[in-house]
C-alpha positions in Angstrom: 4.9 -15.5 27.8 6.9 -12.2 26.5 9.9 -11.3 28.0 10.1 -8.1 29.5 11.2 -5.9 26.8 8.8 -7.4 24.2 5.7 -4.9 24.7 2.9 -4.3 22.3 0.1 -2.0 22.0 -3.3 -3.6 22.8 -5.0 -5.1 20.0 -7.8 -2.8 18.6 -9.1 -1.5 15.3 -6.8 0.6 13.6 -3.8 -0.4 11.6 -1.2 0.2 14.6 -3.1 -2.8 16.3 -0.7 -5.2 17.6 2.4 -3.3 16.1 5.7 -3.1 18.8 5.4 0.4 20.0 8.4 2.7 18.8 10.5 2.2 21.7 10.6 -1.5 21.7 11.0 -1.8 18.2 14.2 0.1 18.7 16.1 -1.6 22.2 18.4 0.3 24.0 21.2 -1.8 23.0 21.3 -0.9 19.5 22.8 2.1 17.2 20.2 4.9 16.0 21.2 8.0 14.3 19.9 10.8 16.4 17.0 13.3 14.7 18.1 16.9 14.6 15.0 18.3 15.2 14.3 22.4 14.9 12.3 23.4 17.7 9.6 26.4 18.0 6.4 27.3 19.2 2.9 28.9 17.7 0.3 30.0 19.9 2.2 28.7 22.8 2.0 25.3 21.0 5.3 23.6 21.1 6.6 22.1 17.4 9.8 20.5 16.2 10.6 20.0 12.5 13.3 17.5 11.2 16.1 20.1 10.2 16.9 18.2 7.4 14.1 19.8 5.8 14.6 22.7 6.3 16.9 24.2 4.0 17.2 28.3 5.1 16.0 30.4 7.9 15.4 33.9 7.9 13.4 37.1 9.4 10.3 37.7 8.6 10.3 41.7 7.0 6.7 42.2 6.0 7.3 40.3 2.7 3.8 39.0 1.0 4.3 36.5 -1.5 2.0 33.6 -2.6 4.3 30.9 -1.6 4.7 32.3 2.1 2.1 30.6 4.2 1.5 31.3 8.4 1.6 28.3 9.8 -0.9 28.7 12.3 -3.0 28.9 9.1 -1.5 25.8 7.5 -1.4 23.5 10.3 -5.1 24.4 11.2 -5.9 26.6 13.9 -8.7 27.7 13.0 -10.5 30.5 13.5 -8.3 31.0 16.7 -6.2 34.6 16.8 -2.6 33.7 16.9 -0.7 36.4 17.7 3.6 36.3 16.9 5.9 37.7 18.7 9.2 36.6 16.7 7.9 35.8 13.7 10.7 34.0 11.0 10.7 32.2 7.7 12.0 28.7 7.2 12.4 27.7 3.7 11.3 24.1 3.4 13.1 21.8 0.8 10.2 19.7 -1.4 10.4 17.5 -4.5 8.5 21.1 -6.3 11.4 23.8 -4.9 11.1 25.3 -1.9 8.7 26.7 -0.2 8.5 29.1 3.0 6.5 29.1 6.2 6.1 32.1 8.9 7.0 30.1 12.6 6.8 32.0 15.8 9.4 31.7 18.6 12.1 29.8 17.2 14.0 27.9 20.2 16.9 25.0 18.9 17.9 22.7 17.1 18.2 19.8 19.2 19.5 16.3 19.1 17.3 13.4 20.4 16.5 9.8 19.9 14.3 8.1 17.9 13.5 6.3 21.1 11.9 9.1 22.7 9.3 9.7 20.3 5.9 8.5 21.1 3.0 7.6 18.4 0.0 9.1 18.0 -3.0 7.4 19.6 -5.4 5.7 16.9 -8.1 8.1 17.1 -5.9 11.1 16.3 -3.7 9.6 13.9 -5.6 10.2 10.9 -6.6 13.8 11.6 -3.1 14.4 12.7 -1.3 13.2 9.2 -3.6 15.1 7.6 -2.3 18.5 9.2 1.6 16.8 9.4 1.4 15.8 12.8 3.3 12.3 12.9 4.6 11.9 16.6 5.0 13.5 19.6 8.0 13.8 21.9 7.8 14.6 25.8 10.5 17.4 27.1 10.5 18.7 30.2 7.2 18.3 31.4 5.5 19.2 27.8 4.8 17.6 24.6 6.4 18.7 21.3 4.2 17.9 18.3 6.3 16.9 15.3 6.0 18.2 11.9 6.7 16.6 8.9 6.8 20.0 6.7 6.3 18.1 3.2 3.5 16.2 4.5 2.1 19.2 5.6 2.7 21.6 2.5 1.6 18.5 0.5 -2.0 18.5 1.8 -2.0 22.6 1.3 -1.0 22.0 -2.4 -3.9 19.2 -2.2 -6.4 21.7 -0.8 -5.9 25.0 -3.1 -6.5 22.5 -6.3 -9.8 21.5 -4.6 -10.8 25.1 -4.4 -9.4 26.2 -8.2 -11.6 22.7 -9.0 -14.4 23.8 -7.8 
């Protein structure tokens, strides 16, 4: 019988079957370092960003450069109009230099717990990683999606050599 704070997700299919979710793997009682997380929002989608990544912000002027990407464009939105309001560059440290990306609405930076971040359900996981989605974190009655920026820029990279290949 498992003692109350040993939970597990339910067996199933993918490879997170039977893994301790986040929050037990972590108990209370222990030290964590706390994630600095930069939070904003695109297309009145909430986002946070470990800050560590990100290496310089700035305002957006009009610039157009290749290596300036919209996010709503790099994440995946579609075909969906995005419209922003306070448009800014974050310059986003990467093992090939850095590289920038357009966010909208720029809120914090805010500390929080590795505790409160909750894992992706099995069925979107895989899309999710894809597009550099890798948790999600409740806040006042909303869910942040979290961005891992490398992951993310990563798969562009991936994607503009598929279309030079072909």
């Amino acid at each position: 019988m498992m003692g109350t704070d040993e939970r597990y997700l339910a067996p199933g299919s993918g490879a997170d079957a039977g893994r301790p979710s986040l929050a037990m793997q972590n108990p209370p009682d222990m030290e964590f370092n706390a994630l600095n997380l930069l939070l904003f929002s695109v297309g009145k989608v909430l986002f946070g960003v470990d800050a560590d990544q990100v290496a310089r912000i700035s305002a957006y002027k009009n610039e157009m450069d290749e290596d300036l990407f919209w996010f709503h464009e790099v994440i995946g939105y579609g075909e969906k109009t995005v419209e922003y309001h306070t448009p800014t560059i974050i310059t986003i440290r990467t093992t090939d230099g850095p590289r920038h990306v357009i966010i909208d609405s720029m809120d914090e930076i805010a500390e929080f717990s590795p505790n409160e971040i909750g894992l992706l359900p099995a069925l979107l996981e895989p899309f999710a990683l894809q597009r550099g989605i890798w948790g999600v974190l409740p806040r006042d009655g909303s869910i942040i999606l979290l961005v891992d920026f490398n992951r993310l820029l990563m798969e562009k990279r991936h994607e503009e050599i598929d279309l030079k290949l072909e």
